[in-house]
N, C-alpha and C positions, 0 to 999 in steps of 0.2 A: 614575271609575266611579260616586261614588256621584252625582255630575251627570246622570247618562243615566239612573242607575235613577228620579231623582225625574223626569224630565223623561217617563219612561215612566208610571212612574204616575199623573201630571197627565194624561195622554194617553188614559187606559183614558177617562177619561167623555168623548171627544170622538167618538163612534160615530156615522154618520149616523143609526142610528134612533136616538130618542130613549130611554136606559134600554136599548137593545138592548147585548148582549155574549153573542160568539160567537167560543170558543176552539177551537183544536184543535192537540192536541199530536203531535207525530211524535216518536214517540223507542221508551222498553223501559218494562220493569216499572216503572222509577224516574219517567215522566211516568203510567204508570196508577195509583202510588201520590196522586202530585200531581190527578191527577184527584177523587180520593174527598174532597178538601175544599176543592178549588176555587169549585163552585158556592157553597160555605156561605159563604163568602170574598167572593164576587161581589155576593149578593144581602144580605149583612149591612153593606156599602160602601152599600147604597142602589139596586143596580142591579135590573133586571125584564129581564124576556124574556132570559134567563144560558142560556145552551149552552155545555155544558165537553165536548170530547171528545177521546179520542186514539183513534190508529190506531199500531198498536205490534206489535214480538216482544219478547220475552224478551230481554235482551243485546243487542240491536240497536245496531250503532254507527253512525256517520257514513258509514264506507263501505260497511255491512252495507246500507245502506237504496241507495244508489246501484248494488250490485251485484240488488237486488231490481229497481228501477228500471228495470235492463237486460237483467233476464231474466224482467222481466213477470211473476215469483214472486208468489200468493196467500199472501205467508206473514206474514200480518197480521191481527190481532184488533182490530176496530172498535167502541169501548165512548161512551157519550154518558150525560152527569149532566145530566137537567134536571130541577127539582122535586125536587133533592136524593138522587135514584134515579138509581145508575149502571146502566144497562143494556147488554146487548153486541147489536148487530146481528149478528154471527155466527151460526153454526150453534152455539151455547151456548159454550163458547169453543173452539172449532177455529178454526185459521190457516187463514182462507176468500177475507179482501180482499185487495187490494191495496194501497199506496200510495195512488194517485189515487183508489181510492174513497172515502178519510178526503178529502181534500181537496176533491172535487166531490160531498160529501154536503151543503155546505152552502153559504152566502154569508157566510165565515169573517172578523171584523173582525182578529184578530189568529191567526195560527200561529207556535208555537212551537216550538224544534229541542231537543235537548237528545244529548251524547254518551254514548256505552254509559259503565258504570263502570269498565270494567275500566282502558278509555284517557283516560278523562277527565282525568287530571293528566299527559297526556302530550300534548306542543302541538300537535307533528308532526303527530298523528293528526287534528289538526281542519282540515287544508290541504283537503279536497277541500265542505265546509261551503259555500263559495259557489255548487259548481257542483251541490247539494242544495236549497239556495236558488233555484236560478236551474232546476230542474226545476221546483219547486212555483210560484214565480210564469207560468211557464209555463202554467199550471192552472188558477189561483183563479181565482175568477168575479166578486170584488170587486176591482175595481182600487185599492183605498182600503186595501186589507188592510196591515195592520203585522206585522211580524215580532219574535220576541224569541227571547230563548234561555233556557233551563231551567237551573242547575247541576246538577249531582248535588251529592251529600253523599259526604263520605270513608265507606270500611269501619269497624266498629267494632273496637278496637283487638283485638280477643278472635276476629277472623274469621278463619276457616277457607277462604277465598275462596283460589284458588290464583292467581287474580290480584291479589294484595294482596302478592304476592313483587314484582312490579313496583315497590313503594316500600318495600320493604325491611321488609316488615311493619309499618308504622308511618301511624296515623292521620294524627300531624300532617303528615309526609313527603307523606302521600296528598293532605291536605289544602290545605295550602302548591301542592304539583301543579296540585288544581284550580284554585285561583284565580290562581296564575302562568297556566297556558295559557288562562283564559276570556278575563283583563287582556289577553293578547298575540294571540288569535286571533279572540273577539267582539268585547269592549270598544274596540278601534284602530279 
């Protein structure tokens, strides 16, 4: 795993524009969190012309985003950090986009996925992740475009998340989860 992660990050400076980097994230709260310090991340590496954006709901998992996909659902908040300002293209944040508008808003060098929290230490639930993949390439408008994937983070051991019954209340449980199912359903 950690072969793929260095061979990833050798990779970010291999953009055709030169100094161009152009993110966008699909996923929940948890990739808009990642968004707010991405840019700063980007362009402190040495990079220019940095576009960080996601297109995101609340919770949104792997198959929450597939069942939007197939019912054409606006239920999507489209936010972009460039110049270190996130701003939302939305109607201020209502669920107004779609899916395909995060991904044909730009000429994206890399998108990345990432699974709701609640399922993310559970493997099973990342089975339909290819055919999520294989919508958005469907899309892009850069043929060059790279993929990667986001982790979440485990609940804090103190959360009141009633999805946190699913690992028995317990961080490491959660956490252990995560990185089991990323190892056996990204990383392979």
């Amino acid at each position: 795993m950690c072969e793929k992660i260095n061979t990833l990050c050798k990779n970010l400076y291999t953009s055709d524009a030169e100094n161009s980097f152009k993110v966008l994230f699909v996923g929940n709260s948890y990739s808009d969190d990642t968004i707010q310090w991405a840019w700063q991340i980007a362009t402190s590496a040495g990079l220019s012309n940095v576009v960080i954006a996601d297109v995101y709901h609340g919770g949104c998992t792997i198959d929450q985003h597939l069942e939007d996909v197939r019912t054409d659902e606006p239920r999507y908040i489209y936010r972009v950090s460039d110049n270190g300002i996130v701003r939302s293209t939305s109607d201020g944040e209502n669920y107004n986009r779609r899916l395909e508008d995060g991904i044909l808003a730009d000429n994206w060098d890399w998108i990345v996925f990432q699974q709701g929290s609640r399922d993310s230490g559970i493997a099973s639930t990342y089975d339909n992740l290819p055919k999520l993949i294989a919508y958005v390439k469907d899309r892009v408008t850069n043929p060059n475009v790279r993929f990667a994937f986001n982790m979440t983070w485990a609940y804090a051991q103190h959360s009141n998340n009633p999805c946190f019954d699913n690992y028995g209340r317990s961080q490491q449980t959660m956490y252990n989860g995560i990185v089991a199912a990323v190892q056996a359903k990204v990383c392979s």
